[in-house]
C-alpha positions as CSV (number, residue, x, y, z in Angstrom):
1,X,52.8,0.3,32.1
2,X,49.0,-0.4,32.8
3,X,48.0,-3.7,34.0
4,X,47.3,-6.2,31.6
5,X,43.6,-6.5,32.3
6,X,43.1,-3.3,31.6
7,X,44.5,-3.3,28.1
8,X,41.8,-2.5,25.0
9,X,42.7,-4.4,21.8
10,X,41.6,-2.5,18.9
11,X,41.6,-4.4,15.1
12,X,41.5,-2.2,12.2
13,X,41.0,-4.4,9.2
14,X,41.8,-2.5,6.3
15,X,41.6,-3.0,2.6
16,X,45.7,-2.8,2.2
17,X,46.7,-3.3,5.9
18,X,45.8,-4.3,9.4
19,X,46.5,-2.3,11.8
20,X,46.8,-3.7,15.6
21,X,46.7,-1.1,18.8
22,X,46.8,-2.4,22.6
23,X,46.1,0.5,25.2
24,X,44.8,1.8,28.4
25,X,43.0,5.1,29.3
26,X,44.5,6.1,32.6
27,X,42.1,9.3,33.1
28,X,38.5,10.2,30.9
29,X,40.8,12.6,28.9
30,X,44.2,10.5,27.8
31,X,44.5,7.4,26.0
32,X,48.6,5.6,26.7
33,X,49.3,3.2,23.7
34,X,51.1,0.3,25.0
35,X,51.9,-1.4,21.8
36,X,51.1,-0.9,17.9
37,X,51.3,-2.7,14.8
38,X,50.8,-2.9,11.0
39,X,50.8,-5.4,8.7
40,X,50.0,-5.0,5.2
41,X,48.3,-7.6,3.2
42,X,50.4,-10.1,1.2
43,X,47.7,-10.1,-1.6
44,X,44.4,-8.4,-2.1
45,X,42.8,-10.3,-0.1
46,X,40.2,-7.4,0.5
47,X,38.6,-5.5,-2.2
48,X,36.9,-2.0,-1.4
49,X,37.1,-2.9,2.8
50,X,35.0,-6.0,2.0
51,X,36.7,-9.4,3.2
52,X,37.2,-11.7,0.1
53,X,39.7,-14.3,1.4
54,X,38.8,-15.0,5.2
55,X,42.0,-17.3,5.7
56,X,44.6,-15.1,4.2
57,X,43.0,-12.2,6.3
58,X,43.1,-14.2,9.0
59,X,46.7,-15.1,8.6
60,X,47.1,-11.0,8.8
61,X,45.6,-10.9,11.7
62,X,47.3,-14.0,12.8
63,X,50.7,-11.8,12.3
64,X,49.6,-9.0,13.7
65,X,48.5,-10.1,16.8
66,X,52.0,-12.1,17.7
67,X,53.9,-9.2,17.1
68,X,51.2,-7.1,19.8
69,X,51.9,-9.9,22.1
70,X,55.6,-10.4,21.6
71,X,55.9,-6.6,22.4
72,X,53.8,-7.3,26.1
73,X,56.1,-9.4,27.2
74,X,54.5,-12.0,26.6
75,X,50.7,-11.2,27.5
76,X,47.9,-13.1,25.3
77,X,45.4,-11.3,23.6
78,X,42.3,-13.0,23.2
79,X,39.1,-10.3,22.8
80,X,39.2,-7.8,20.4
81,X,37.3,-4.8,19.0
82,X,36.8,-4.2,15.5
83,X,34.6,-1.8,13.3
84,X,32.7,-2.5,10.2
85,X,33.7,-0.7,7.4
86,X,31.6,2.4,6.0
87,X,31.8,0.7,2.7
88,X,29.0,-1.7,4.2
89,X,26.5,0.6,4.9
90,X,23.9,0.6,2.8
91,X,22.2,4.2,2.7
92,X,19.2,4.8,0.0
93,X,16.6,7.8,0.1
94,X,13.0,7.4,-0.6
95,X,10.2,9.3,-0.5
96,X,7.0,8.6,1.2
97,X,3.6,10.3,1.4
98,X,0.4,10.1,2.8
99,X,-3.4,11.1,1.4
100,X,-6.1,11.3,4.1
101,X,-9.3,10.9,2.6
102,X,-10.5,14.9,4.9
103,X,-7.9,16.9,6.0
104,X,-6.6,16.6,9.8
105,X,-4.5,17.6,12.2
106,X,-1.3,16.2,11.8
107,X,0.0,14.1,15.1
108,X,3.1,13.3,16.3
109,X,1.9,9.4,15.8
110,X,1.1,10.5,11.9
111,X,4.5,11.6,11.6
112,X,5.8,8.6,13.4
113,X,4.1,5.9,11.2
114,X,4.5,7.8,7.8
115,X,8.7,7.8,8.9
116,X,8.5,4.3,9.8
117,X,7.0,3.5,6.1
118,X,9.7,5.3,4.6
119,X,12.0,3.1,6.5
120,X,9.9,-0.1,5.1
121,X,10.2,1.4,1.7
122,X,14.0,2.1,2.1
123,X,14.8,-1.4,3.2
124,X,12.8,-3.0,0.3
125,X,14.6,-1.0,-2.0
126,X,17.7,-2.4,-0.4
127,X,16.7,-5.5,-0.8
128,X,15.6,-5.3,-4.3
129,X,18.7,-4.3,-5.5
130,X,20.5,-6.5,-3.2
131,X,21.6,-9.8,-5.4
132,X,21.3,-12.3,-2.6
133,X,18.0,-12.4,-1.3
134,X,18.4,-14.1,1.7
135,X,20.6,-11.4,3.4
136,X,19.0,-9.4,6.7
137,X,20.1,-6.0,7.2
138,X,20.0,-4.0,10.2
139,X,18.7,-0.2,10.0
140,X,21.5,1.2,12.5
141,X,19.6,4.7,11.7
142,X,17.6,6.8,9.6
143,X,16.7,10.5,9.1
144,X,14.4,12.6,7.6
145,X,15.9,14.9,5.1
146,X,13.0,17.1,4.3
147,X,9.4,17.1,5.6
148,X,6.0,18.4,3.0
149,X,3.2,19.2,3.9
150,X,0.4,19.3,1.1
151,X,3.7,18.8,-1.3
152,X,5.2,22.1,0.0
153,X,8.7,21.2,1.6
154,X,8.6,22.2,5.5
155,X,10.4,22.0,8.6
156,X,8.0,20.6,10.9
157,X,4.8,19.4,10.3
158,X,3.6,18.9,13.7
159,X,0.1,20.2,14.5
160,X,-0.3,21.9,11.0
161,X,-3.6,21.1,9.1
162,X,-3.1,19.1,6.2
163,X,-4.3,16.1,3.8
164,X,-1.4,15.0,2.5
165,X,2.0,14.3,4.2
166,X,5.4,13.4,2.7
167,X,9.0,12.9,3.8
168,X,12.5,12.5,1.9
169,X,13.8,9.6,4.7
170,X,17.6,8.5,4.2
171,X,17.7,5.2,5.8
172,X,21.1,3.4,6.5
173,X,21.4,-0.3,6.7
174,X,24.2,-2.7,7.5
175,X,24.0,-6.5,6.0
176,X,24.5,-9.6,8.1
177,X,26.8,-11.1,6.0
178,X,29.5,-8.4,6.3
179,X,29.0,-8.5,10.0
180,X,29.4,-12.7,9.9
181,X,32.1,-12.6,7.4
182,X,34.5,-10.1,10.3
183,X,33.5,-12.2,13.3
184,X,34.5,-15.5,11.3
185,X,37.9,-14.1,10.2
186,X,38.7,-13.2,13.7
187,X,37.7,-15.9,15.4
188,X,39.9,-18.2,12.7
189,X,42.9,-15.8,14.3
190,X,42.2,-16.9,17.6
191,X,40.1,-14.1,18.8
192,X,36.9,-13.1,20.4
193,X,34.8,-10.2,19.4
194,X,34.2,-8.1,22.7
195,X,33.1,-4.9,21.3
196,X,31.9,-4.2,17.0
197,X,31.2,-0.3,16.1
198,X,31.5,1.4,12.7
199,X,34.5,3.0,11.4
200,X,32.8,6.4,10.5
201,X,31.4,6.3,14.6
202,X,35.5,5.2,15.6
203,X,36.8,8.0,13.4
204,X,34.4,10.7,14.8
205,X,35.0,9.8,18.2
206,X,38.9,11.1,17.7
207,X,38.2,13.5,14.6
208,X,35.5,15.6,16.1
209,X,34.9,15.9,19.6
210,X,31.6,16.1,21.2
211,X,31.5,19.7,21.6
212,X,31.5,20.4,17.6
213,X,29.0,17.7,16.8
214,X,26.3,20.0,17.2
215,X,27.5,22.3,14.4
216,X,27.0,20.3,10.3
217,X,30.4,18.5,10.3
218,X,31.6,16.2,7.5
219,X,34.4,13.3,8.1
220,X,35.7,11.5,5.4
221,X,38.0,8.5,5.9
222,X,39.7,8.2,2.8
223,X,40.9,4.4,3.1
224,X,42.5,2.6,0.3
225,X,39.1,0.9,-1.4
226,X,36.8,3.4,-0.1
227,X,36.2,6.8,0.6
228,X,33.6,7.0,3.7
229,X,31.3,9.7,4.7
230,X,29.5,10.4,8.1
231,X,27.6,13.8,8.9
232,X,27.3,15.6,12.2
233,X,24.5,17.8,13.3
234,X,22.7,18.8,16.3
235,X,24.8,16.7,18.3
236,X,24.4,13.2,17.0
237,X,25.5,11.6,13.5
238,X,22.3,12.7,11.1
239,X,24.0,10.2,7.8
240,X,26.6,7.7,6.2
241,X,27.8,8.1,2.6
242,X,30.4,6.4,0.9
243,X,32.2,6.3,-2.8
244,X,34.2,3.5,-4.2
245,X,37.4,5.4,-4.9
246,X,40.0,6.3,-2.5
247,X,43.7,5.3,-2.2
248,X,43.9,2.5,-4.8
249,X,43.0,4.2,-7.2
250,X,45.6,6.4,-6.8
251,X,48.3,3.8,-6.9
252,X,46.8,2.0,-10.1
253,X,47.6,5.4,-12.0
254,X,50.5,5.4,-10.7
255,X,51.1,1.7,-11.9
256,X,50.4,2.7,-15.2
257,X,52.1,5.5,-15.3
258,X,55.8,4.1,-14.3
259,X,54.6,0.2,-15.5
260,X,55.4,-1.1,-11.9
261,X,53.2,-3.4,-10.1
262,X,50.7,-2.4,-7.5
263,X,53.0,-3.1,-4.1
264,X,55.9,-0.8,-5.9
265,X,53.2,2.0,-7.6
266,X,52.2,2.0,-3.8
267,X,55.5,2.8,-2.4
268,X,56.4,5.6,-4.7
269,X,52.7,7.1,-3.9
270,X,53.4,7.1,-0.3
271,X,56.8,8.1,-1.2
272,X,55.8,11.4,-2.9
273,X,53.4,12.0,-0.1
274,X,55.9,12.5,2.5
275,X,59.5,12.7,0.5
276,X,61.0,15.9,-1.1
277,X,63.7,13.9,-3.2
278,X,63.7,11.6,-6.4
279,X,62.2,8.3,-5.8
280,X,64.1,5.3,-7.0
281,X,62.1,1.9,-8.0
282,X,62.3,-0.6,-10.8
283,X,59.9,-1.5,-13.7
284,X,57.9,-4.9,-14.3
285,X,61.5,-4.6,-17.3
286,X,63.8,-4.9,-14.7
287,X,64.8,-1.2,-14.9
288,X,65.9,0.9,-12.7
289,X,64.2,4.2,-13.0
290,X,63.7,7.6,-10.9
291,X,60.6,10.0,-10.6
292,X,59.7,12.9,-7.8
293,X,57.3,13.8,-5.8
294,X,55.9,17.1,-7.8
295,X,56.3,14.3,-11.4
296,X,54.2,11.7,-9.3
297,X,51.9,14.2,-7.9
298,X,51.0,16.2,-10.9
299,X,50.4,12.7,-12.7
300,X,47.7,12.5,-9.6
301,X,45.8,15.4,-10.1
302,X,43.1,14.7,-12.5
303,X,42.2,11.5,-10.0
304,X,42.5,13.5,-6.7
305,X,40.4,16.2,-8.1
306,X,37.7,13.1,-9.9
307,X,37.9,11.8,-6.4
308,X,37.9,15.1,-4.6
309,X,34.4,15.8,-6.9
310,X,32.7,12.8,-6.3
311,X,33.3,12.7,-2.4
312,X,32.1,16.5,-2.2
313,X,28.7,15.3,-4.1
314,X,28.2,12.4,-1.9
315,X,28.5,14.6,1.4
316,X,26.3,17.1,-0.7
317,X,23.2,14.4,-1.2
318,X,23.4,12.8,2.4
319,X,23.7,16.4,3.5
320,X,20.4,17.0,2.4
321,X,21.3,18.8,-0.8
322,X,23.7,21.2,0.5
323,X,27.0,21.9,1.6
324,X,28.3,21.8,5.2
325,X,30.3,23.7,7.6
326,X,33.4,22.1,7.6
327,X,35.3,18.9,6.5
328,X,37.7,16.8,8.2
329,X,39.6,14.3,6.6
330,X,41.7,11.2,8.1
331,X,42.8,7.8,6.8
332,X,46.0,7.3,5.1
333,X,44.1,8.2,1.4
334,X,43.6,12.0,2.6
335,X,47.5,12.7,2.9
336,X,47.7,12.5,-0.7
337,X,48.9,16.1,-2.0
338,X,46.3,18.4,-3.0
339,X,43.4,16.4,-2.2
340,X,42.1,18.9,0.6
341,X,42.7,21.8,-1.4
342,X,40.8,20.2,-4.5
343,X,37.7,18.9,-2.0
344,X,37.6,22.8,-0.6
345,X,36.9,23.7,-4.3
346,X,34.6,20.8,-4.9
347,X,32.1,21.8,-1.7
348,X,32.3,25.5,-2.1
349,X,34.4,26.4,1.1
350,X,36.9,28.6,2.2
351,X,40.7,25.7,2.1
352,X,40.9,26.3,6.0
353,X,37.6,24.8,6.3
354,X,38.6,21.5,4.9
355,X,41.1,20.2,7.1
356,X,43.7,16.8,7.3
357,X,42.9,15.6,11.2
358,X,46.0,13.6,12.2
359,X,48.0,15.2,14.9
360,X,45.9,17.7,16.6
361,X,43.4,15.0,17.5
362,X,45.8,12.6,18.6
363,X,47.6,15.1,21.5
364,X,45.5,13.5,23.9
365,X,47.4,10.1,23.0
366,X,51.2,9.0,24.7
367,X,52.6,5.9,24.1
368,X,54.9,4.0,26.7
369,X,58.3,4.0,24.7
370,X,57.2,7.5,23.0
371,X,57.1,6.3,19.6
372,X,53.9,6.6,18.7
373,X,53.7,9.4,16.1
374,X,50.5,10.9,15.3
375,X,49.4,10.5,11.9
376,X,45.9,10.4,9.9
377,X,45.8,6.4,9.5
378,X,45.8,6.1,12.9
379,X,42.7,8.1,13.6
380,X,40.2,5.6,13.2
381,X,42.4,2.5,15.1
382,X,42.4,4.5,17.8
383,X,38.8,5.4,17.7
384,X,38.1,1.5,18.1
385,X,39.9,1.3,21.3
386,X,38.0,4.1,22.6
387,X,34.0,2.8,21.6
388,X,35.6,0.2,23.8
389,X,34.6,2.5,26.6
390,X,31.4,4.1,25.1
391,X,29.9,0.9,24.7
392,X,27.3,3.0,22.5
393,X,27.6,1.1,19.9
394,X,28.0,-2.7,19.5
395,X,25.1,-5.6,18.6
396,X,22.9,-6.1,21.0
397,X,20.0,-8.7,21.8
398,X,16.5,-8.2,22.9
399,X,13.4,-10.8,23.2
400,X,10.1,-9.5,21.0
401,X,6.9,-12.0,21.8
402,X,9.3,-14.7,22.7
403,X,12.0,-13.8,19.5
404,X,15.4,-13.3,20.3
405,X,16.5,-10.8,17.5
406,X,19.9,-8.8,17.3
407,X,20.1,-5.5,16.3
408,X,22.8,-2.3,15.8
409,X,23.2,-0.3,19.5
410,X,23.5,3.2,18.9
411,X,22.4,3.9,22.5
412,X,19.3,5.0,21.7
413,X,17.3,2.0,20.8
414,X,13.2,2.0,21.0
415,X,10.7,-0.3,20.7
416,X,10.2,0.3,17.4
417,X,14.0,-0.4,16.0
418,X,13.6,-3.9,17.4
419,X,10.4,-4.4,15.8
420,X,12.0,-3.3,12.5
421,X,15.1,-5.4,13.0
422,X,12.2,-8.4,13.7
423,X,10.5,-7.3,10.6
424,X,7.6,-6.6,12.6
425,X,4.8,-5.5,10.5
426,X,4.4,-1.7,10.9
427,X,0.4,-1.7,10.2
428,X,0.5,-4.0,13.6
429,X,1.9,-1.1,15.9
430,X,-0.3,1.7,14.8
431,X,-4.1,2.0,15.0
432,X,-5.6,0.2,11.8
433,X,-8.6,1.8,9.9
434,X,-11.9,0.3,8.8
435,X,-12.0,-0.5,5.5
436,X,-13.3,2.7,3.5
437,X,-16.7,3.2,2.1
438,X,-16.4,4.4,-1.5
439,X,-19.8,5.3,-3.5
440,X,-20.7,7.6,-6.0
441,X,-23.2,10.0,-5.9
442,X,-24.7,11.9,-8.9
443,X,-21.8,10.5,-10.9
444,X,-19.2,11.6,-8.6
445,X,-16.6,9.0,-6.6
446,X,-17.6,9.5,-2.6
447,X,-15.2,8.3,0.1
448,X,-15.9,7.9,3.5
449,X,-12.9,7.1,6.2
450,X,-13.0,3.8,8.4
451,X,-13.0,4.0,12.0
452,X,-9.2,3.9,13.7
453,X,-8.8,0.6,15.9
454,X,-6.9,0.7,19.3
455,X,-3.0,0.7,19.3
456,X,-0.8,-2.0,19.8
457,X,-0.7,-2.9,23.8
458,X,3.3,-3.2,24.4
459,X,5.2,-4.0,27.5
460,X,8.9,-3.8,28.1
461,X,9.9,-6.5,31.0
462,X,5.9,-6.2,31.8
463,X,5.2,-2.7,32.2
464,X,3.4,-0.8,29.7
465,X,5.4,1.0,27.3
466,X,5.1,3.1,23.7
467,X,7.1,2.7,20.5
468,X,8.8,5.5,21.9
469,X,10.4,3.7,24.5
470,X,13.9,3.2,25.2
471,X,15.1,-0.2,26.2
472,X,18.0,-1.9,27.1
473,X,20.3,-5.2,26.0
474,X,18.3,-8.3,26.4
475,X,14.8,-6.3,27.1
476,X,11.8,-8.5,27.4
477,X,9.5,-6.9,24.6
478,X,5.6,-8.1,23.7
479,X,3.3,-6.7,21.1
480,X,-0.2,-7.6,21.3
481,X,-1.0,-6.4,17.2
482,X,-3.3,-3.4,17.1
483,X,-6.9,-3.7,16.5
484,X,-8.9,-2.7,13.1
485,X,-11.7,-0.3,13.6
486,X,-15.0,0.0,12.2
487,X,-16.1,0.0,8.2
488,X,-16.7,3.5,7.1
489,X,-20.6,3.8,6.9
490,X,-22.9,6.2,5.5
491,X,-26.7,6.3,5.4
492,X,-28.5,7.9,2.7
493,X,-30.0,10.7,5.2
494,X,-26.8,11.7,6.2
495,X,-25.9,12.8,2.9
496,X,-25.7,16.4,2.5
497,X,-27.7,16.1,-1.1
498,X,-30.7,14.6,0.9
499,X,-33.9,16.2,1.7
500,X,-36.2,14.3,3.5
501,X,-39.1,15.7,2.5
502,X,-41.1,16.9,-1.0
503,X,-44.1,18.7,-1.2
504,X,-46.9,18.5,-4.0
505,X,-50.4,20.2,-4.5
506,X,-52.9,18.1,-5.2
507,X,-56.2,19.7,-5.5
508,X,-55.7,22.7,-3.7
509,X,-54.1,21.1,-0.8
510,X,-49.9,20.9,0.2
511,X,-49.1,17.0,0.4
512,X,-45.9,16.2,1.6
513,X,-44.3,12.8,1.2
514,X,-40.7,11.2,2.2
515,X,-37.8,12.7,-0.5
516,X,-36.2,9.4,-2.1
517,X,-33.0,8.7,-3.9
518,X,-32.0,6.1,-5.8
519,X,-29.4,3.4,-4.9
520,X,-28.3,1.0,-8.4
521,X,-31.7,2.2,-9.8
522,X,-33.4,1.3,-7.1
523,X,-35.9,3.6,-4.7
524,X,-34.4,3.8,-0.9
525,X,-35.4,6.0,1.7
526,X,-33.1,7.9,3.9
527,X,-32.8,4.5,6.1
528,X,-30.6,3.2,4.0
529,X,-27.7,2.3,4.9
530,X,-25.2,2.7,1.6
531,X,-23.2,-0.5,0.1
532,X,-19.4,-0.4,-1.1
533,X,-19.5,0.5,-4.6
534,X,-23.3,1.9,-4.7
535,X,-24.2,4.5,-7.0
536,X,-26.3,6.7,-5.6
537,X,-28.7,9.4,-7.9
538,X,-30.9,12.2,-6.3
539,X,-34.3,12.0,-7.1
540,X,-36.0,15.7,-7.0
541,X,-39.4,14.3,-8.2
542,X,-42.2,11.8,-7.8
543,X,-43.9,10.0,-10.5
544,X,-47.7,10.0,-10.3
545,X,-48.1,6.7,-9.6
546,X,-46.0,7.2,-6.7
547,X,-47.9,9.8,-5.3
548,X,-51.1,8.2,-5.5
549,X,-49.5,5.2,-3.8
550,X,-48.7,7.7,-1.2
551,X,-52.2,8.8,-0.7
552,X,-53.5,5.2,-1.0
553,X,-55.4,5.6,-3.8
554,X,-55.3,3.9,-7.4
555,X,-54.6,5.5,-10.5
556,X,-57.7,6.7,-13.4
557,X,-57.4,8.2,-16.0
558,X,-57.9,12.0,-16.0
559,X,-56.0,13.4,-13.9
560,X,-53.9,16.6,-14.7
561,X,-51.1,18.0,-13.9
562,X,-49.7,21.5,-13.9
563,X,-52.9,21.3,-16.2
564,X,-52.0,18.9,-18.7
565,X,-53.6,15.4,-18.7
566,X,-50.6,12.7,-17.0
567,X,-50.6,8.8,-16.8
568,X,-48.7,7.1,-13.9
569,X,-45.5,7.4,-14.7
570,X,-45.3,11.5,-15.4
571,X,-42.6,13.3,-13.4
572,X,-44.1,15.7,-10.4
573,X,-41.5,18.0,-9.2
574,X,-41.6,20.2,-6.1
575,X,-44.5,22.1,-5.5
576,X,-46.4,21.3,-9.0
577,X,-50.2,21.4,-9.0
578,X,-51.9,17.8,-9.5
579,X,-55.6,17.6,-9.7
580,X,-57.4,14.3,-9.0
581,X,-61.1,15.7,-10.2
582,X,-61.6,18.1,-12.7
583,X,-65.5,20.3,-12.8
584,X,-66.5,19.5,-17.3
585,X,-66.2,22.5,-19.0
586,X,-68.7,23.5,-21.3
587,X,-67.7,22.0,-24.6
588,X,-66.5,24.6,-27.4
589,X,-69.1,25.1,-30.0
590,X,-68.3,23.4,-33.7
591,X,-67.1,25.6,-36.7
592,X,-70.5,25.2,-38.1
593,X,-71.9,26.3,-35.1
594,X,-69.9,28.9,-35.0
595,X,-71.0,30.0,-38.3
596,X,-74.4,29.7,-37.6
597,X,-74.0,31.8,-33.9
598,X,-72.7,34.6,-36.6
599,X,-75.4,34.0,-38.9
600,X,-78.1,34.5,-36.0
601,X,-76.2,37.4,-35.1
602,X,-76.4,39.0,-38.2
603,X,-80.3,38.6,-38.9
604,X,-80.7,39.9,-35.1
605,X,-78.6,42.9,-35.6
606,X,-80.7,43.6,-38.4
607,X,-84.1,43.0,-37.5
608,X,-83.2,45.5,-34.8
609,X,-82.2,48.1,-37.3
610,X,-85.1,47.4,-39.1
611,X,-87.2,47.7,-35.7
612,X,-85.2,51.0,-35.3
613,X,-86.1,52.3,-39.1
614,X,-89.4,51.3,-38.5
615,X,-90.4,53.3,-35.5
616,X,-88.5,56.0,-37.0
617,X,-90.2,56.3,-40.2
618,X,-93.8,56.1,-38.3
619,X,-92.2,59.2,-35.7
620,X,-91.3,61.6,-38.8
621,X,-94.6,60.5,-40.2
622,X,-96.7,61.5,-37.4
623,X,-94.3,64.7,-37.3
624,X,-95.3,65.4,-40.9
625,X,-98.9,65.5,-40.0
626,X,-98.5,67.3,-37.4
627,X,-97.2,70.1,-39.4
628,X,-99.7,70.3,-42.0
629,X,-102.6,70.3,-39.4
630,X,-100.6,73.6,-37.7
631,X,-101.6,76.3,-39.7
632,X,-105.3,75.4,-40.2
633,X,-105.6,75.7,-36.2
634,X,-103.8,78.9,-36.0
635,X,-106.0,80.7,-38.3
């Protein structure tokens, strides 16, 4: 037999029992039980794991812990180590996204702070559906189910290009009164709490092995008030699930079934579980009656394969929406005939693949009288003993700007799970951003980012440290909040819209003058420096008024543009013609004048004709003469 101070003294406090195991492990691969009991409870004291009565509890204990001792000879037994039920857990999914005003490359520290919001989000949904609002809860851990990118669901988002990021984070959470309520109860039996872990993380420590943990493993440790769910993957527990139906449920069909009460519908379940034979009992009549096993267990089907149904849709949602592997199954629930079988079905996999884990895991356990007979209900007690030796996972302390605050070990604490468990503000770690500018221009909403501030400045025990960083049990953290940077600014020249100058003709000659725009209806130049909430307009013109103030002169009447007469407040656009002076035209003549132009015409045109007749007439008269005068001078 070990030595006394070497004995572990692992509590597994049940809904219907309590079951007490003292050992040793003499080598890293072999755990030697020196003394084991079970006591069930007297009443239901505990409802679905959770402790209702802490003094009749405590009286189990109380019980359970004499008969240890009496079987050491004597030895006291004064720490313990106990697990929190899976039951507790609190496990909820959220999603989280987030819009950047211009798209970026995504950073590990943007995927960082957009997980840690989904964790904020996750433990205010906790609490809002929580019905005591002054309970704390501890995140023992969280994952990230699926990743998106723009909306599109993907594995890694790392270094991609993007303007929207999202997450699907399933964050677990254990509350402070469940963890008050076990330490209480034990120390009224006379005990101290050396070591706490969960039972999902006891169960997986005997059920699967380290070596298989990398492959996507589900345990389920079907108790009496709850069925609980952990996941394996890539070497580390990835999520907790539970369902509030196991064992008890069971036996209250059964209780209806043969009208017995619950103790005796108990018996005969565990009865046809393990016998062949009839099973006697007696009715709440007095009655003595007789059932068997295949009667009993055919009564149980429809509940074992309800049961089997809604535990293969729990590990299906915390799995991420699909099935797994493999599924092991412990806890005195999973013996129940046909429940393995009906679960295969239920998750889609081959029956071997959905295994009862009772004495193949428990080889590596020998007890000093060789009594100890492995068996699925003792999975999990012996789990306890051994986290004795991992120490992974127990309630720690750590100081954060002078706080002590306690939080869940799971042996790989960071800075940032103790600010979570301080309720830390999250904005405080990461860089903050300048408040945004946001305008519109022509009618359209503009947005321009603030600057990022610096970081948080954290050291752990005085040396400078990240989130990142690991720490140990009663680490001296401080946070010195991170800064906010800069206001988004904008001025007007800047915008791509602006042009800073406009050209005109005036008078033959190209003016140029400063392009404006127009801020609330007022003129501003490219100087300005635009307000939060300013609508900006483009102007493409000048008035003339404007452009005369521009050449320093004053406005008169008749000036033109693109040939038309304008006052001061006519539009000029790019590159129309404006004349200042304009050379008098000569004036159009009147209608009458007209008339009397035509008139002139007229009597001019015919005088001339008449000229024209005239001469003619006196040239065929002369011709004439000519003629008659011929012949005279010929003869």
């Amino acid at each position: 037999m070990g030595k006394a101070d070497q004995y572990v003294f692992g509590l597994d406090i049940g809904t219907r029992s309590v079951v007490g195991t003292v050992g040793y492990k003499k080598n890293a691969d072999d755990f030697t039980v020196v003394a084991q009991e079970v006591k069930m409870h007297d009443t239901r004291a505990m409802l679905d794991g959770q402790i209702h009565d802490i003094g009749k509890v405590a009286e189990t204990i109380k019980q359970v812990k004499r008969s240890l001792e009496k079987q050491l000879g004597g030895t006291k037994l004064t720490d313990v180590c106990i697990a929190a039920a899976g039951r507790v857990l609190k496990t909820v999914t959220v999603r989280v996204d987030e819009t950047f005003p211009e798209e970026i490359t995504v950073k590990d520290v943007n995927i960082r702070e957009m997980e840690l919001l989904g964790v904020e989000k996750a433990y205010a949904a906790i609490k809002a559906n929580s019905r005591e609002e002054n309970i704390n809860y501890y995140c023992v851990a969280y994952t990230v189910v699926h990743y998106y990118l723009n909306d599109f669901q993907m594995s890694s988002l790392s270094e991609h290009k993007a303007s929207k990021i999202g997450a699907d984070v399933l964050a677990t959470f254990l509350p402070d009164e469940v963890i008050e309520g076990l330490y209480t109860t034990v120390e009224k039996a006379g005990l101290k709490v050396n070591n706490l872990t969960l039972e999902p993380i006891a169960a997986i420590l005997v059920a699967i092995p380290e070596k298989f943990r990398l492959l996507n493993i589900a345990l389920v440790d079907v108790g009496a008030g709850t069925s609980d769910i952990c996941i394996t993957k890539d070497g580390s527990i990835t999520a907790y699930g539970m369902i509030p139906m196991a064992g008890d449920a069971l036996t209250e069909v059964v209780a209806a079934n043969h009208l017995v009460e619950f103790n005796t519908a108990e018996a005969i379940k565990l009865a046809a579980a393990t016998k062949k034979k009839s099973i006697p009992y007696t009715d709440i009549m007095g009655l003595k009656q007789k059932t068997t096993p295949a009667e009993v267990n055919a009564e149980l089907k429809n509940k074992v394969d309800e049961m089997a149904k809604m535990v293969a849709d729990r590990i299906i949602e915390v799995n991420g929406g699909k099935t797994v592997s493999a599924c092991f199954v412990v806890g005195g629930g999973g013996k129940i005939a046909g429940f393995t079988d009906s679960l295969a079905k239920a998750l889609k996999l081959p029956k071997e693949r959905v295994a009862l884990r009772g004495e193949e895991v428990l080889s590596f356990v020998e007890s000093v009288n060789g009594d100890f007979k492995p068996d699925p209900m003792f999975v999990t007690p012996i789990g306890i003993c051994l986290n004795y030796y991992e120490k992974k996972n127990n309630f720690v302390y750590a100081s954060l700007n002078g706080d002590s605050v306690k939080l869940y070990d799971n042996n790989k604490l960071t800075v940032i799970d103790v600010a979570i468990a301080a309720g830390y503000p999250n904005e405080n770690l990461f860089p903050k951003r300048g408040k945004a500018l946001e305008f519109t221009l022509n009618g359209q909403n503009r947005f321009v980012r603030g600057e990022l501030g610096e970081a948080a400045v954290i050291t752990v025990n005085g040396k400078p440290a990240s989130v990142n960083t690991l720490i140990e049990p009663n680490d001296d953290i401080t946070i010195v909040e991170s800064t906010v940077g800069a206001d988004g600014t904008k001025d007007v020249e800047r915008l791509p819209e602006f042009k800073s100058e406009i050209t005109f003709i005036v008078d033959g000659k190209n003016i140029t003058c400063p392009k404006f725009m127009s801020a609330n209806g007022n003129l501003v130049s490219g100087y300005y420096s635009i307000k939060q909430g300013d609508k900006i307009e483009t102007l493409n013109y000048y008035t003339l008024g404007q452009i005369l103030e521009c050449l320093g002169l004053d406005y008169k009447e008749g000036i033109y543009v693109n040939n038309e007469i304008a006052d001061k407040d006519t539009k000029v656009y790019e590159n129309f013609k404006v004349e200042l002076e304009r050379t008098p035209a000569t004036p159009e003549p009147t209608l009458s004048e007209k008339v009397e132009e035509i008139k002139a015409g007229k009597q001019q045109e015919e005088a001339v004709a008449a000229a024209k007749n005239e001469k003619s007439l006196r040239h065929l008269t002369k011709f004439r003469r000519l003629q008659r005068k011929q012949p005279q001078e010929t003869a």
